[in-house]
C-alpha positions as CSV (number, residue, x, y, z in Angstrom):
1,X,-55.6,9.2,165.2
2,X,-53.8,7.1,162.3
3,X,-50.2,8.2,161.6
4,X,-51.1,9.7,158.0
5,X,-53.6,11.9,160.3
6,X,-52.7,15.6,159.3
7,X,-53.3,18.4,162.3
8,X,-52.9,22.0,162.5
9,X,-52.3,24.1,165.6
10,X,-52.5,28.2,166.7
11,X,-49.7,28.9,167.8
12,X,-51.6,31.7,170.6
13,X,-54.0,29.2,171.9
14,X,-51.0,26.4,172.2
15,X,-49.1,29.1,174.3
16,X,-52.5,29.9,176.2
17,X,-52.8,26.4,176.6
18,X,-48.6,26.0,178.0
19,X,-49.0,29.2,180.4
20,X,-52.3,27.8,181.7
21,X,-50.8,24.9,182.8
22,X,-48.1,26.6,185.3
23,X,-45.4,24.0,183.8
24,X,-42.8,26.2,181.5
25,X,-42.7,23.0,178.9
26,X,-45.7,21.6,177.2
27,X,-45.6,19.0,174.8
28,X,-48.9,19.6,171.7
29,X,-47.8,17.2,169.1
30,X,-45.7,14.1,169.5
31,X,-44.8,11.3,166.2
32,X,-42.5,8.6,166.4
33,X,-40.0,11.2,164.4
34,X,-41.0,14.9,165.7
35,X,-42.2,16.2,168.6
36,X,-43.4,20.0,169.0
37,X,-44.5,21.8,172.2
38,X,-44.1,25.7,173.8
39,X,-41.5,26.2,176.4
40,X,-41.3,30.0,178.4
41,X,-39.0,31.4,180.9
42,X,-39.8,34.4,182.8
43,X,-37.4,37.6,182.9
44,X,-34.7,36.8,185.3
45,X,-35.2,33.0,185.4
46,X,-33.4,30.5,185.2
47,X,-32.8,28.0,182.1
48,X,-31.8,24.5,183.9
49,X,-32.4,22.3,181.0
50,X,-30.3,19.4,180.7
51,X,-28.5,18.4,177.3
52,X,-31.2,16.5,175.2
53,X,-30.5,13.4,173.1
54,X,-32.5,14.6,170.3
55,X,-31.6,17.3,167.6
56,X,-34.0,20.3,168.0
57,X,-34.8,24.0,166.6
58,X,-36.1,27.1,168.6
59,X,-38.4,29.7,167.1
60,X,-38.3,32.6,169.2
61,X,-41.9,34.0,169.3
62,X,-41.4,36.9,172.0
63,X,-39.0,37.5,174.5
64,X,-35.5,38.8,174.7
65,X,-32.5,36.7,175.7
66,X,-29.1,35.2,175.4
67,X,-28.6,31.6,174.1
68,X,-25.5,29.6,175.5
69,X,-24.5,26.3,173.4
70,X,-21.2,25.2,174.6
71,X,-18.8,28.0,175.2
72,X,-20.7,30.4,172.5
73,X,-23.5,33.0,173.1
74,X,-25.6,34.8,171.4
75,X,-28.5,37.2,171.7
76,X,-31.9,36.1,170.1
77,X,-35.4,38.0,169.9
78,X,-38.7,37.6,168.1
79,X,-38.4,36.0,164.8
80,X,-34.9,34.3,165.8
81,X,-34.5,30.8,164.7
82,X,-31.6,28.6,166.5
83,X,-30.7,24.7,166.1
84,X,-29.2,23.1,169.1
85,X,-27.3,19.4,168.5
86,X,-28.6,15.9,170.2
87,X,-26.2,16.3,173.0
88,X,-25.2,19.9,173.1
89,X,-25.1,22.3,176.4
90,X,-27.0,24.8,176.1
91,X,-29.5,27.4,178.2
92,X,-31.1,30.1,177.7
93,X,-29.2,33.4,179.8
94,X,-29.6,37.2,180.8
95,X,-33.6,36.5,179.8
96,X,-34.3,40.2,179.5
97,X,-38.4,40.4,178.6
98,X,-40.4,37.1,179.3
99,X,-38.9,34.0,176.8
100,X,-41.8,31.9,174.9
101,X,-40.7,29.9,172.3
102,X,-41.3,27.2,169.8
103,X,-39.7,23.8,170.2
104,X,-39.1,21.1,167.4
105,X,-37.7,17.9,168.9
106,X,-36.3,15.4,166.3
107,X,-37.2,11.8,167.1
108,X,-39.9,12.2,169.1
109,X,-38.8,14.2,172.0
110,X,-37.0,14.2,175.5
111,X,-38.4,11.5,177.6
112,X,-39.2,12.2,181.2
């Protein structure tokens, strides 16, 4: 695939896809400037995600939790939209109801 190659994605089969796989991240789309993929946390679990070097935005698709970033919380749900900083501490906390969400990495993504 070129990079001027459009795609498009369902978001249910990409989260099929993610919970088939047993790993709670999974990376479908990756570009030199933007990488995309479905990350989900189970009620009572916990968020040990490290600080990434990229910016990046979460769209809530179901769940119920807290968000930490920094010293600041707040509660998101479906239809919650958050950007988190290249560089930023944050986790997701007090996961009330099983957390799936959409992840936008800028610049390509974390690295393993």
């Amino acid at each position: 695939m070129s990079d001027s190659t459009w795609r498009a994605f369902s978001l249910m089969q990409e989260i099929e896809t993610q919970r088939g796989s047993g790993a709670p991240y999974r990376e479908f789309l990756r570009r030199p400037s933007l990488s995309c993929g479905v990350y989900s946390l189970k009620a009572g679990a916990n968020d040990l995600q490290a600080p990434h070097d990229e910016d990046e935005v979460y769209y809530v698709v179901a769940g119920k939790a807290r968000i930490r970033v920094g010293e600041e919380e707040q509660v998101l749900g479906p239809g919650s939209i958050l950007y988190v900083p290249a560089s930023a501490q944050h986790s997701f906390c007090e996961i009330e109801e099983d957390l799936t969400l959409l992840v936008f990495f800028a610049s390509g993504g974390p690295t393993d």
